[in-house]
C-alpha positions in Angstrom: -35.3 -27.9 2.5 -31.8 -27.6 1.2 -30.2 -24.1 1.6 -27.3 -22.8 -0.8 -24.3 -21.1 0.7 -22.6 -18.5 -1.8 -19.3 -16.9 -1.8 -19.9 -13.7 0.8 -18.7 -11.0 0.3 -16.7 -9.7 3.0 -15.2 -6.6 2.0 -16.4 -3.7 -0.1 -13.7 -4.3 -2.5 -13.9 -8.3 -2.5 -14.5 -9.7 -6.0 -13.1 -13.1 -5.7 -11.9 -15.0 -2.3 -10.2 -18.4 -1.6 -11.1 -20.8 0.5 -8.0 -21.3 3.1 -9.4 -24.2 4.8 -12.6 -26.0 5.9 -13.6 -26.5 9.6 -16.4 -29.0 8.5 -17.0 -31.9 6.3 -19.6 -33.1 4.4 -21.8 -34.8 6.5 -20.8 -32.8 9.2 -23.6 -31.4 11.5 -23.6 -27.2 10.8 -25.1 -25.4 13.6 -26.2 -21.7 13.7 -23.2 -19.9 14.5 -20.7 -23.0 13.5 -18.0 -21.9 11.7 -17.7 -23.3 8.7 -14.5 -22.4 6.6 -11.8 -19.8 6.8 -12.0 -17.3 3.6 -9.3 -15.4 2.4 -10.0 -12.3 0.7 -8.6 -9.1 -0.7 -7.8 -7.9 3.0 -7.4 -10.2 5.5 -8.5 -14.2 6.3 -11.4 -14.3 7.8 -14.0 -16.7 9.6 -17.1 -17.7 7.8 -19.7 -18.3 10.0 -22.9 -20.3 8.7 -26.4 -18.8 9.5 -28.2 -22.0 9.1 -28.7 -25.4 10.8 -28.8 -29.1 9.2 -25.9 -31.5 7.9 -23.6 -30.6 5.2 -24.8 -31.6 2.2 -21.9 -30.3 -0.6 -18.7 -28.4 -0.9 -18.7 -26.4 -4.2 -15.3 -25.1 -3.8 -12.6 -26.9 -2.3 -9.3 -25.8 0.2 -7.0 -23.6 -1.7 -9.4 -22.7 -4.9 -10.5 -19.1 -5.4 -14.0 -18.3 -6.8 -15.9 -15.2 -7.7 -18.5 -13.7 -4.9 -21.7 -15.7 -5.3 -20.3 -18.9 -6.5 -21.7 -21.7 -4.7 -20.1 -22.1 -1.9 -21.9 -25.0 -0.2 -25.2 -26.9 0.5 -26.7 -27.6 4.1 -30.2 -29.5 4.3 -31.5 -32.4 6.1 -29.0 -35.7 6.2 -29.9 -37.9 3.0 -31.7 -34.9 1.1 -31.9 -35.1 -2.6 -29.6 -32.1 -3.7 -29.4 -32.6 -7.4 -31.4 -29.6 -8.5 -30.0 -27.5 -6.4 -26.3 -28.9 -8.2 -27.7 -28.6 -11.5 -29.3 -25.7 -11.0 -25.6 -24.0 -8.9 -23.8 -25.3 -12.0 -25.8 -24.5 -14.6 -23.7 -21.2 -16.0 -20.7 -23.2 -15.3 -21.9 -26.3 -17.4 -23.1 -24.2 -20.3 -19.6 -23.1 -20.7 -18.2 -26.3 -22.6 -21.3 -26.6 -24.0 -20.7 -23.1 -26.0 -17.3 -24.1 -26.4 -18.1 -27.3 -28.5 -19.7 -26.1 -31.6 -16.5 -23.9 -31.9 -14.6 -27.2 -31.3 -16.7 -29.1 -33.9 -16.5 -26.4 -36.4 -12.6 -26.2 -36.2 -12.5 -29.8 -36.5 -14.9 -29.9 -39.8 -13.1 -27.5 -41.2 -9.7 -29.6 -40.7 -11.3 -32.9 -41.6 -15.0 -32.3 -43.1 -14.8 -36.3 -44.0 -13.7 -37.0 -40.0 -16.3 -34.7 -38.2 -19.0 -36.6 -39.4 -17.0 -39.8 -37.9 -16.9 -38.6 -34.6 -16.9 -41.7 -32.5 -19.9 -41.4 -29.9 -18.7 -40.1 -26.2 -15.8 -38.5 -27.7 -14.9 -34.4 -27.1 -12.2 -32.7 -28.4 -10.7 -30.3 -25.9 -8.4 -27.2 -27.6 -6.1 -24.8 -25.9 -8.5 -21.8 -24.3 -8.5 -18.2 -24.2 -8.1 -17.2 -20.3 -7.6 -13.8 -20.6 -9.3 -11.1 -22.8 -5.5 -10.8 -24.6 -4.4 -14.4 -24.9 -3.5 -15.5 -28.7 -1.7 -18.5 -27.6 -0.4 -20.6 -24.6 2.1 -22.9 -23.2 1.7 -26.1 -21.2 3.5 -25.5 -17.7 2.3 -29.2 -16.6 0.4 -32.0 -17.3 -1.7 -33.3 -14.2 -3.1 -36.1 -16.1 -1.3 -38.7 -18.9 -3.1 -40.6 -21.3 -5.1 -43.7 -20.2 -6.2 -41.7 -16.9 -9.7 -41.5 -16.1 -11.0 -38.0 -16.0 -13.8 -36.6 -14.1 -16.1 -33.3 -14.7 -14.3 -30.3 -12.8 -10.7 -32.5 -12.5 -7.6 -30.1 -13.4 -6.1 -31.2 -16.5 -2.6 -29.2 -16.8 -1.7 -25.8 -15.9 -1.3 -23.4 -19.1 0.8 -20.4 -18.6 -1.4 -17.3 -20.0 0.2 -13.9 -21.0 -1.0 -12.8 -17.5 -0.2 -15.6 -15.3 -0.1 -19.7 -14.8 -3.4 -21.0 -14.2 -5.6 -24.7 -13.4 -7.4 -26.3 -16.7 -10.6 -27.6 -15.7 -12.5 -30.1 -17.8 -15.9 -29.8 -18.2 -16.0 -33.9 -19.4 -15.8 -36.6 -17.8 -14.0 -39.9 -19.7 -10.3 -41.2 -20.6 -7.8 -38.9 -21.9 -6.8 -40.7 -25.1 -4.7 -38.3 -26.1 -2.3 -34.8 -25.8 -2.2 -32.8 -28.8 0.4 -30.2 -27.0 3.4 -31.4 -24.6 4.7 -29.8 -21.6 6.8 -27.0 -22.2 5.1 -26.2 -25.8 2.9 -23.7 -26.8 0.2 -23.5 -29.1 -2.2 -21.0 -30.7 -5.5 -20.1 -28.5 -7.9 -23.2 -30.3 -5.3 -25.6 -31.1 -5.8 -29.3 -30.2 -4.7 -29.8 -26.5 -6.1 -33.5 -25.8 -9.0 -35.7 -26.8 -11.3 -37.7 -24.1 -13.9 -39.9 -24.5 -14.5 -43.9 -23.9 -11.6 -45.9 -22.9 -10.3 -47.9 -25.9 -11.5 -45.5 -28.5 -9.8 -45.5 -32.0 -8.9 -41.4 -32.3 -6.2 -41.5 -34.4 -7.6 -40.2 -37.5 -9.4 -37.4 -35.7 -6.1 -36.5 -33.8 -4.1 -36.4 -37.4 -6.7 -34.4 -39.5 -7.0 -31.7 -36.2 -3.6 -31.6 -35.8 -3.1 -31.4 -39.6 -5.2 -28.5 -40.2 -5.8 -26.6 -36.9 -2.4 -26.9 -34.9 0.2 -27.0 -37.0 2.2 -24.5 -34.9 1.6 -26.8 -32.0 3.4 -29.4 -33.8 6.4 -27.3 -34.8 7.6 -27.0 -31.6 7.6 -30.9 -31.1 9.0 -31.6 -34.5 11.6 -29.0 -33.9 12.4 -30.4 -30.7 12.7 -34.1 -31.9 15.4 -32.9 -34.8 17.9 -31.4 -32.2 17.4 -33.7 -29.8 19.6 -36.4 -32.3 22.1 -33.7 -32.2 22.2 -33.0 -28.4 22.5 -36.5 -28.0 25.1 -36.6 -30.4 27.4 -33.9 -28.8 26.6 -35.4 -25.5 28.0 -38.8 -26.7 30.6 -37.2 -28.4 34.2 -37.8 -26.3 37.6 -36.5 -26.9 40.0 -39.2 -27.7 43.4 -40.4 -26.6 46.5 -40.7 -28.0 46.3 -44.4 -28.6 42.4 -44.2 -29.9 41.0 -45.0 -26.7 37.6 -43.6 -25.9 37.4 -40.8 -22.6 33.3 -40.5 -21.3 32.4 -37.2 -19.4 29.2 -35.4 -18.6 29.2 -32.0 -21.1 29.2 -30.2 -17.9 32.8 -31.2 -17.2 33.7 -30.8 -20.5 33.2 -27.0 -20.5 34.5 -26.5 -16.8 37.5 -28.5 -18.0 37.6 -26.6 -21.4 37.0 -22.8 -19.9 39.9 -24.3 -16.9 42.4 -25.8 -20.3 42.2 -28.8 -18.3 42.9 -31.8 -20.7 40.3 -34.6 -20.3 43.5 -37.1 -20.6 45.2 -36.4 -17.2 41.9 -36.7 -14.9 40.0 -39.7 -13.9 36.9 -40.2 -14.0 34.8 -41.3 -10.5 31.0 -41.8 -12.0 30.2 -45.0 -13.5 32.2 -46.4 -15.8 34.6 -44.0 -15.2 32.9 -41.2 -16.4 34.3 -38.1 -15.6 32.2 -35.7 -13.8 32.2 -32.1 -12.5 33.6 -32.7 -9.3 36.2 -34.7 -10.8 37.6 -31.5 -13.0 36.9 -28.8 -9.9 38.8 -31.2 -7.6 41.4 -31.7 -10.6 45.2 -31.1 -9.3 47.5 -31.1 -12.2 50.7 -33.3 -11.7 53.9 -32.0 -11.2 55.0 -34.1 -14.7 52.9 -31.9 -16.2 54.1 -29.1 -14.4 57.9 -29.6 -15.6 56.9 -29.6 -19.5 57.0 -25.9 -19.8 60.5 -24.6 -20.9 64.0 -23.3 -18.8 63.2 -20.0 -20.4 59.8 -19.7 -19.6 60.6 -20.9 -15.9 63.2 -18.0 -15.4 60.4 -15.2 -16.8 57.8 -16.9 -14.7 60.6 -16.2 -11.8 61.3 -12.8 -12.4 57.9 -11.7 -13.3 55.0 -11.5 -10.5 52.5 -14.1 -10.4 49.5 -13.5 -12.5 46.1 -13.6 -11.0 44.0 -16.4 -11.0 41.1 -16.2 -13.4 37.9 -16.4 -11.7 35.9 -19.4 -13.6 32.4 -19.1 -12.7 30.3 -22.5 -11.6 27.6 -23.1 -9.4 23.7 -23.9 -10.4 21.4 -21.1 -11.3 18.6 -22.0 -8.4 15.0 -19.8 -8.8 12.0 -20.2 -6.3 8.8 -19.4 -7.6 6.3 -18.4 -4.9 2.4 -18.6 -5.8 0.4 -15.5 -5.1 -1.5 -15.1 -2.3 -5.1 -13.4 -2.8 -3.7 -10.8 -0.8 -1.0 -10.3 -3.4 -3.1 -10.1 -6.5 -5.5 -7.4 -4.6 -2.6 -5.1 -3.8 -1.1 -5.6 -7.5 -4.8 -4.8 -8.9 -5.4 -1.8 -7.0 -1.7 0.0 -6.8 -1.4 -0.7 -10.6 -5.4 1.0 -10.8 -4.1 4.3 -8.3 -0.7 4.7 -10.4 -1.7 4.6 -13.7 -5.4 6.5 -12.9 -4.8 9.1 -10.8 -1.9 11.8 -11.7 0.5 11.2 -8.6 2.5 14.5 -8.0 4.7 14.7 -4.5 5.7 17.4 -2.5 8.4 17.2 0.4 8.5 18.9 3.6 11.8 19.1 6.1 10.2 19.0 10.2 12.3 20.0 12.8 12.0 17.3 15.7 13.3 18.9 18.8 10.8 20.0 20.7 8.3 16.9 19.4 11.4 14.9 21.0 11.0 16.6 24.2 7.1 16.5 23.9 7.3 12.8 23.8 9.5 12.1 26.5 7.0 14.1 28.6 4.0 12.6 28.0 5.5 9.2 28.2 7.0 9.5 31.8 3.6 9.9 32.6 2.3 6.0 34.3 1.0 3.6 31.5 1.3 6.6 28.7 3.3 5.4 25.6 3.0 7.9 22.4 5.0 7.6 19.3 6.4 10.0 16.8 3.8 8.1 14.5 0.9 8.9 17.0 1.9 12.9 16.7 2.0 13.0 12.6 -1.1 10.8 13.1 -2.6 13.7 15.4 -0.9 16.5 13.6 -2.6 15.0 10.1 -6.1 14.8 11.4 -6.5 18.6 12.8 -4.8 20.0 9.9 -7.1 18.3 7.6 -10.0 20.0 9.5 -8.2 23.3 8.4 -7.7 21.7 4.4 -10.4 19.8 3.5 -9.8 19.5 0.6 -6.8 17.4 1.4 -9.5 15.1 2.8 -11.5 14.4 -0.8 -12.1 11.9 -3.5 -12.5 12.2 -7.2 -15.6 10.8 -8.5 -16.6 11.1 -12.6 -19.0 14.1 -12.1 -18.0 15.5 -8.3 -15.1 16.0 -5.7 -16.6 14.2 -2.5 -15.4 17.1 0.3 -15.0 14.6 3.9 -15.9 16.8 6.7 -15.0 13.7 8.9 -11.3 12.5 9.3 -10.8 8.6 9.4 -6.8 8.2 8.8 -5.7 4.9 7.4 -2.4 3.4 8.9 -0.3 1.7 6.9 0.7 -1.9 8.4 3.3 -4.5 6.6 2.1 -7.9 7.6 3.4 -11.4 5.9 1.5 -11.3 2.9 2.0 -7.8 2.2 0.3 -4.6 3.4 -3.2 -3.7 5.2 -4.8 -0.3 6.0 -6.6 -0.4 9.3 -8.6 2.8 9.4 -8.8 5.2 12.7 -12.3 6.4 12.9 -13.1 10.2 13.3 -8.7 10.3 14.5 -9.5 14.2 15.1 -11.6 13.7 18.1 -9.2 11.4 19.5 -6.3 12.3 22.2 -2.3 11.2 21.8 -2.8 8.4 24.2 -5.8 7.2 22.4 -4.7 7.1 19.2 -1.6 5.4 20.4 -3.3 2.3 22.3 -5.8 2.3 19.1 -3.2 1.7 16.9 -1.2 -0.6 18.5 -4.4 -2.6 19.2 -5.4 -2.6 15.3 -1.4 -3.4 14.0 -1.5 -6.2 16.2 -4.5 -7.8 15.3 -3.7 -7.1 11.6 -0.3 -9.1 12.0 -2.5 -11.5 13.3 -5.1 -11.6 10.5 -7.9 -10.6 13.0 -8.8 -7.4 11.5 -12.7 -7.1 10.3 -13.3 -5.3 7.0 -15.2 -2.9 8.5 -11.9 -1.8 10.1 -10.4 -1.8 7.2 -12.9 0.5 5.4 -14.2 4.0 5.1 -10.5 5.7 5.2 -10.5 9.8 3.9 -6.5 10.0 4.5 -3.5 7.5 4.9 -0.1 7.7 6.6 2.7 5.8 5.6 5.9 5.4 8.2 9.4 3.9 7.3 11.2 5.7 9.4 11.7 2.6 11.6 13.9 0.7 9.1 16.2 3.8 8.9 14.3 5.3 5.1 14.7 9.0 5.5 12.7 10.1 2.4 10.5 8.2 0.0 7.1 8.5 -2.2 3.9 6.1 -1.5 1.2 5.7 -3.9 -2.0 6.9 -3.0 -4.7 4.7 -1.3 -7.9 5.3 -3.6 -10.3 6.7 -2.9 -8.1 9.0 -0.7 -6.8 12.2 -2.9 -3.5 11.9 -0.6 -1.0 9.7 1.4 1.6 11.1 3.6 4.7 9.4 3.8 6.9 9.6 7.2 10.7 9.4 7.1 13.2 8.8 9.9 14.4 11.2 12.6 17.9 12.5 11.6 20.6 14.0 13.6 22.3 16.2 11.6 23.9 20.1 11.9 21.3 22.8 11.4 21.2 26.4 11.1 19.5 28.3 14.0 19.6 32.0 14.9 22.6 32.0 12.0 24.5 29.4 14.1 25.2 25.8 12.9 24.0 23.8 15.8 22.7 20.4 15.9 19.4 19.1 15.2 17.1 16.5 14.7 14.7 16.6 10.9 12.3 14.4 9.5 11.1 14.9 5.8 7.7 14.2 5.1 6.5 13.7 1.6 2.7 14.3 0.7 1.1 12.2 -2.4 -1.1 14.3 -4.5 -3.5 13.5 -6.7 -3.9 16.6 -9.1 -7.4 15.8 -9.8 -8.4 17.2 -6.6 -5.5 18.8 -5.0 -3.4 21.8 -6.4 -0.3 22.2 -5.9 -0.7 25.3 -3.4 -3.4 23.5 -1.5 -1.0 21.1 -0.7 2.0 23.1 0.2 -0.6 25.2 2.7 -1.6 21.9 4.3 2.1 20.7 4.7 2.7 24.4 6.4 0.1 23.8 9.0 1.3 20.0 9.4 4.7 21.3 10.1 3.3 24.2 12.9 1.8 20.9 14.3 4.6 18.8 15.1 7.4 21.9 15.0 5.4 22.7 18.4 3.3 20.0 19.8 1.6 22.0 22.4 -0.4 23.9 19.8 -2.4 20.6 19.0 -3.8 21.3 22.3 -5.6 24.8 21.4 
């Protein structure tokens, strides 16, 4: 019997994942254990193993698209098995989507044409602009991915409409010709307005297309009727050309013709390379003027030129405005969606700290000249963080509605920047572990996050997070908090700098440390007492040792 496979969920916080690529076909042979795509979620890409044996059957969501968790995924029964139930059955929510749609569609198109609606040719559906986001009043037509005349199946992407959130694939739910676009590229149209028309090949839809667009998307039409009454005038001051002394006629691109006007180059003294000797812009930029030219200008203004310095050249700006536009990665929208959520739920406060690093300077060089010992200044805070939560638990909460969650367990998040953006590897119960150990651990878990390798469960279950730029040279800055943690330490760079000992001015080394607080949990003065003890910590390294 055929088995559905459904969008896992592979994190705790996964909602949606996309499918980076497939490692079988259909009609593959799927063993137990086989994997069977690579899934890209809110944390990492990971491996998607199947748990089932037989041929596959169906692939319900293709390389590259995303999908909620749940969606059907895929279908793996025995080779030649009759899966249209299950198809009808997977699609069914999706299906009854268009179908709710076109009443709406109907009625808007009755109430444009009353006479026309009851006309509507048999096989015909009349698609409008949609509402993708709970805000969305109207939208504009990035691209078209079809033109009129192509054959259109259920599920192909029509155009991408550009949303007042973001740019997305338009999916149609029909299957037919597309006999017509009600909205061209680049226009935008009220949420409802006629976008296209599909139905039989050879259909007459003229009169339905007039009476929709008539009364339903009139705005949708301004923009095209706007756009066809300057385009007479663009093309009129494109054709427009200076003339010569004798009448004669002198063609150049309106590019050229600024440069040359914002350079008071006259068209009549340069010559034209492009066809038909058209001048061009590398034809003014190269320009020389002549030294004919040159001589015109008066004795008297020749003698002040002379005696009078050289004015500076005036900078005329030209190049070509060049933008790359990079599509979000899963990855991306996760960390937008849940930074945006900490910022604006939680009330961030922050609270700086200045560490003196001398003898955690000499503490480090002595642990690391033991054999196969390395320790960084990270893997002290890291250390220092975890027994001083033990002393302030309540450092170590969460905010829930009706409760502060108190963690008697410490699991401290690092922060790790990887291609796509940023991951949180979690070190479990980091108290319990020694220097050395927390060291190798988080080398081991950076790596494999660089890597994409992590699992989620490494990634979950964190009560407190440390941030570190110190490494790129940032002395001080503020994080935002990593919910559900109440707090998020942020590590600067060691600084060499003169400080005051014993009421001498000597030199020392510092690091600031700044602690993210959400006021929720933490007060103020609980937060100041834990960055005391921090400080004790890594001002004298041996005391982590008591």
């Amino acid at each position: 019997m055929a088995i559905k496979v459904t969008m896992p969920r592979l994190s705790d916080t996964m909602t949606e994942g996309t499918v980076a690529t497939w490692l079988k076909k259909v009609g593959d042979k799927v063993s137990e254990g086989d994997i069977l795509a690579e899934i890209e979620t809110d944390k990492a890409t990971m491996e998607f193993e199947s748990f089932n044996e037989g041929t596959l059957l169906h692939i319900g969501i293709q390389a590259g698209e995303t999908a909620p968790v749940d969606s059907l995924l895929a279908i793996i029964g025995k080779e030649g098995e009759d899966i249209s139930a299950l198809l009808a059955g997977g699609d069914a929510p999706a299906a009854e989507a268009p179908k709710a749609d076109a009443p709406a569609a109907e009625a808007k198109t009755e109430t444009a044409a009353p006479a026309k609606a009851a006309e509507l040719p048999k096989g015909v559906v009349v698609v409008t602009m949609p509402r993708l986001s709970d805000t969305m009043t109207e939208g504009t037509v990035a691209s078209w991915l079809k033109k009129v005349g192509d054959a259109v199946a259920e599920g192909d992407i029509l155009a991408e409409i550009e949303t007042d959130k973001a740019t997305m694939e338009f999916e149609s739910f029909n299957a037919g010709t597309l006999l017509y676009i009600g909205i061209q590229e680049g226009n935008t149209a009220p949420v409802d307005s006629l976008l296209a028309i599909i139905g039989p090949a050879g259909t007459d839809i003229s009169g339905i297309a007039d009476n929709f667009t008539a009364g339903g998307a009139a705005t949708a039409s301004a923009p095209a009727a706007e756009e066809t009454k300057t385009a007479p005038a663009a093309a009129q001051a494109t054709e427009a050309v200076a003339e010569t002394s004798n009448g004669g006629r002198i063609l150049a691109s309106p590019l050229a013709k600024k440069i040359a006007s914002d350079k008071g180059i006259s068209l009549n003294q340069v010559k034209g390379s492009g066809e038909n000797g058209r001048i061009v812009k590398s034809d003014i930029e190269n320009f020389t003027p002549s030294a004919q030219a040159q001589t015109t200008s008066s004795a008297p203004a020749a003698k002040q030129e002379a005696s009078a310095p050289a004015a500076p050249k005036v900078f005329v700006p030209a190049g070509e405005v060049y933008t790359e536009e990079i599509k979000n990665s899963q990855m991306r929208k996760i960390i937008a969606k849940r930074l945006s959520e900490s910022l604006f739920t939680a009330p961030h406060y922050n609270l700086v700290i200045e560490v003196s690093m001398d003898e955690a300077m000499q503490a480090r060089a002595a642990i690391n000249s033991v054999p196969d010992t390395k320790v960084s200044f990270n893997d002290m805070v890291i250390k220092a963080c975890a027994l001083a939560l033990k002393k302030h638990p309540k450092i170590n909460s969460q905010w829930k509605e009706d409760a502060i969650i108190i963690n008697h367990h410490v699991n401290i998040g690092v922060a790790v920047a990887v291609e796509d953006g940023l991951v949180v590897p979690v070190l479990k119960f980091t108290d319990a572990m020694s220097l050395s150990q927390i060291g190798g651990s988080v080398r081991d878990l950076a790596g494999r996050a660089k890597n994409k390798k992590l699992g989620p469960q490494e990634m979950e279950g964190s009560t407190f997070t440390v941030s570190n730029l110190g490494m790129f040279g940032i002395t001080e800055f503020n994080s935002i908090i990593n919910q559900p943690n109440s707090a998020i330490l942020s590590v600067g760079a060691i600084v060499e700098k003169p400080v005051v000992k014993n009421g001498q001015i000597v030199v020392g080394n510092t690091m600031m440390l700044s602690l993210a607080c959400d006021h929720r949990t933490i007060d103020g003065a609980t937060g100041a007492q834990f960055l005391q003890t921090l400080k004790q910590y890594i001002e004298s390294p041996v005391t982590m040792l008591a």
